[in-house]
N, CA and C atoms as an extended XYZ file, in Angstrom:
180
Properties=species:S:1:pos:R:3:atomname:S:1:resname:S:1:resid:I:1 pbc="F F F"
N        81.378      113.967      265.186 N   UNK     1
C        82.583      113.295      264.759 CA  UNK     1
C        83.234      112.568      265.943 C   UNK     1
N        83.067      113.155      266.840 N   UNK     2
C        83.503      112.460      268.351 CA  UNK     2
C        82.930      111.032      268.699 C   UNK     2
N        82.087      111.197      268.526 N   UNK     3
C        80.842      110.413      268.603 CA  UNK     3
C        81.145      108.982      267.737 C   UNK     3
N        81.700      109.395      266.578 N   UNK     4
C        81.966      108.595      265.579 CA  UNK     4
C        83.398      107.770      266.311 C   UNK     4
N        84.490      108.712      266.333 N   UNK     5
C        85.184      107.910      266.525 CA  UNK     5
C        85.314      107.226      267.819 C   UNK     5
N        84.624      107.564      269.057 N   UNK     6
C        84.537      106.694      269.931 CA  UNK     6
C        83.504      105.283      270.192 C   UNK     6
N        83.120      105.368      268.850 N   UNK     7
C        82.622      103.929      268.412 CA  UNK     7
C        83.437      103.179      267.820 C   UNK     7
N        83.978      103.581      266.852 N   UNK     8
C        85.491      102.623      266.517 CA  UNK     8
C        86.164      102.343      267.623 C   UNK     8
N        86.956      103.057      268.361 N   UNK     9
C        87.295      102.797      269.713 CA  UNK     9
C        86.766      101.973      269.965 C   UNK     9
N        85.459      101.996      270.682 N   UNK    10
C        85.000      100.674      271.504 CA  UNK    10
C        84.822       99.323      270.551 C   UNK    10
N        84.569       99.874      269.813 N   UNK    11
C        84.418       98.607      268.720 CA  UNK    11
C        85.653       97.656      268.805 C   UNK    11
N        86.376       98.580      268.585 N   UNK    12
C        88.056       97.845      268.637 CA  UNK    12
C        88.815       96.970      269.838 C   UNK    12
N        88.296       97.776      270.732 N   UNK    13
C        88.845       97.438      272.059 CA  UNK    13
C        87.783       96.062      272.211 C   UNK    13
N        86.714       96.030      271.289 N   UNK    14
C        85.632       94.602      271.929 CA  UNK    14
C        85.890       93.349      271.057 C   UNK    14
N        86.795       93.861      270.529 N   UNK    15
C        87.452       92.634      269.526 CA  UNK    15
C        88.115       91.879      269.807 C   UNK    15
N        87.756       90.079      269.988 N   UNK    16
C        88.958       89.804      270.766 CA  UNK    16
C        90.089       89.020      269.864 C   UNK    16
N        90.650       89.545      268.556 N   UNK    17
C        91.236       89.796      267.491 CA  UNK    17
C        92.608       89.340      268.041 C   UNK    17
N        92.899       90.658      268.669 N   UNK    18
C        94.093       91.309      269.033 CA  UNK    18
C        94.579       90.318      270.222 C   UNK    18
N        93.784       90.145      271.313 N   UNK    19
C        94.256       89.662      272.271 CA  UNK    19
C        94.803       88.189      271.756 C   UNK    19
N        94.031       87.652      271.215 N   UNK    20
C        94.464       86.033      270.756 CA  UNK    20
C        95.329       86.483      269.912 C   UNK    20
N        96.028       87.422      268.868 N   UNK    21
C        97.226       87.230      268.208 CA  UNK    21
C        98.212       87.296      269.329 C   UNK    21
N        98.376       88.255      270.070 N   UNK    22
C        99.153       88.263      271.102 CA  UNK    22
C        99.723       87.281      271.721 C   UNK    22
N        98.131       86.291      272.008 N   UNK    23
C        98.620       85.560      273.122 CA  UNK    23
C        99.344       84.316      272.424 C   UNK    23
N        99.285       84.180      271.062 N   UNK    24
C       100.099       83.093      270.199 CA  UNK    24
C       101.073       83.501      270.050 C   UNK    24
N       101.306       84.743      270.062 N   UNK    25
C       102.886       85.646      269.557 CA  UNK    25
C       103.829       85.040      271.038 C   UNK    25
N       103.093       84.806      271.996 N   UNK    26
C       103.651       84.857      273.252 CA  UNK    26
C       103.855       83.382      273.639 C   UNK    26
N       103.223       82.597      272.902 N   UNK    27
C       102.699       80.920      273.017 CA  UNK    27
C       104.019       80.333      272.252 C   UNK    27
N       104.016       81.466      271.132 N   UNK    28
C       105.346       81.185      270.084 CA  UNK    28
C       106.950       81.552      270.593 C   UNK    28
N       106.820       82.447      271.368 N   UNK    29
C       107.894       83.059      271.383 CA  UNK    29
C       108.368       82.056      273.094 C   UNK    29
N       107.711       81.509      273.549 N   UNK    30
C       108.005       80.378      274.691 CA  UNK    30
C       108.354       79.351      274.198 C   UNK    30
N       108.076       78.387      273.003 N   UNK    31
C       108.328       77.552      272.727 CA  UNK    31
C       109.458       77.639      271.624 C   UNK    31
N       109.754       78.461      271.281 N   UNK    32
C       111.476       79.187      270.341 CA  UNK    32
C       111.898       78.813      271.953 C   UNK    32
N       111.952       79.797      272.936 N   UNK    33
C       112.757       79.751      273.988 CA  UNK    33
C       113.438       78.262      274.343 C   UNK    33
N       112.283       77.895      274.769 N   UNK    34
C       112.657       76.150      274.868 CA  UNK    34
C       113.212       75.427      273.806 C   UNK    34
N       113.037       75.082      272.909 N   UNK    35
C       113.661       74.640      271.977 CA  UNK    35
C       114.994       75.441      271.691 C   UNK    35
N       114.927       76.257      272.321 N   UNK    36
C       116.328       76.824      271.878 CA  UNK    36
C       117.709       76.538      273.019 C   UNK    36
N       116.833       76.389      274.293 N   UNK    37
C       117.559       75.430      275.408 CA  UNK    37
C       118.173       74.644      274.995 C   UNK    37
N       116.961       73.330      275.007 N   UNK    38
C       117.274       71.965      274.496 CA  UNK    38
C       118.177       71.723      273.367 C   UNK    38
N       118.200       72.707      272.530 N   UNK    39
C       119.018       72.680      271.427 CA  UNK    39
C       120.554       72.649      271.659 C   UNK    39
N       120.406       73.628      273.025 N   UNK    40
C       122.065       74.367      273.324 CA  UNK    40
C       122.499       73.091      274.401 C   UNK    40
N       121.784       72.630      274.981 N   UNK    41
C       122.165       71.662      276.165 CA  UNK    41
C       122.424       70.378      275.516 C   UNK    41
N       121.345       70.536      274.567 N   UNK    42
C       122.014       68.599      273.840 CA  UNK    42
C       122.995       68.775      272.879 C   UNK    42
N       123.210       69.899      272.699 N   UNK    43
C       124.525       70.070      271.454 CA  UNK    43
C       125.716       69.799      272.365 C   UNK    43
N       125.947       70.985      273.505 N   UNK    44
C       127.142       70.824      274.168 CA  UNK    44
C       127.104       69.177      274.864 C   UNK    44
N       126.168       68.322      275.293 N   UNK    45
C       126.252       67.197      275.393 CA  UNK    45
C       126.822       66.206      274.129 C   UNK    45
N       126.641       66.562      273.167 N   UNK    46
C       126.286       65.827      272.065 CA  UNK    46
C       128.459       66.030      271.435 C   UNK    46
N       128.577       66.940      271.280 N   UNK    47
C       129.810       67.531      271.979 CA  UNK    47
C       130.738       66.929      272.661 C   UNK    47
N       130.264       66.821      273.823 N   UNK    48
C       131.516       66.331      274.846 CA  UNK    48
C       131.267       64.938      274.457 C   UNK    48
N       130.299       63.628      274.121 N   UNK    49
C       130.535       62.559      273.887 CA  UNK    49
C       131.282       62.490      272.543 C   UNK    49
N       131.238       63.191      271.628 N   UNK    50
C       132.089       63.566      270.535 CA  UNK    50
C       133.662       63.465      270.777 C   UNK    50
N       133.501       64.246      271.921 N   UNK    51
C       135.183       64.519      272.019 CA  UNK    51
C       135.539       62.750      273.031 C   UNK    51
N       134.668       62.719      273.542 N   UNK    52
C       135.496       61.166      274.035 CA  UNK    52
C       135.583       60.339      273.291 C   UNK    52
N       134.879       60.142      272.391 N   UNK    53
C       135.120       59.034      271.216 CA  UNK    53
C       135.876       59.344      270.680 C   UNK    53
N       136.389       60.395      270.685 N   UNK    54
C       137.427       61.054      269.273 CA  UNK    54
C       138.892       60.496      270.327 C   UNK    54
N       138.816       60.852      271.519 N   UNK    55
C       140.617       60.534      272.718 CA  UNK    55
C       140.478       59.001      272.631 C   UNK    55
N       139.230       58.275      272.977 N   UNK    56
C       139.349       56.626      273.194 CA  UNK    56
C       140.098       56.459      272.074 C   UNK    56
N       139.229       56.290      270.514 N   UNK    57
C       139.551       55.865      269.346 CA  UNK    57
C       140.898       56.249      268.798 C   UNK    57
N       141.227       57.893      269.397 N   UNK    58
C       142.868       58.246      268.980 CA  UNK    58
C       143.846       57.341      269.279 C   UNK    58
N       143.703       56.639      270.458 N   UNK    59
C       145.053       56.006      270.855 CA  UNK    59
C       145.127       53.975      270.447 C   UNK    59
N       143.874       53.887      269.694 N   UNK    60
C       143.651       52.511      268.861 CA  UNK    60
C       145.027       52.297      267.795 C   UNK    60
């Protein structure tokens, strides 16, 4: 029975299954990151030109 299951074991461990989900989980979870930057940096940009158009145009 030992025998048995240390063939699954190796079997498993020779799979390279696992490693490539990983390494997309990790491929994915870098490019959320970034996009989640860019998101926050061009908003608060996006933002402050907001608010100057809003003081110029107030006093028209």
């Amino acid at each position: 029975m030992l025998a048995k299951v240390t063939r699954h074991v190796a079997a498993f461990l020779k799979k390279e299954d696992g490693p490539t989900a990983v390494e997309y989980a990790v491929m994915l979870a870098l490019i959320i990151v970034v996009c989640i930057a860019a998101i926050t940096t061009l908003g608060q940009s996006a933002s402050q030109v907001f608010s100057n158009v809003e003081l110029h145009t107030a006093g028209s």
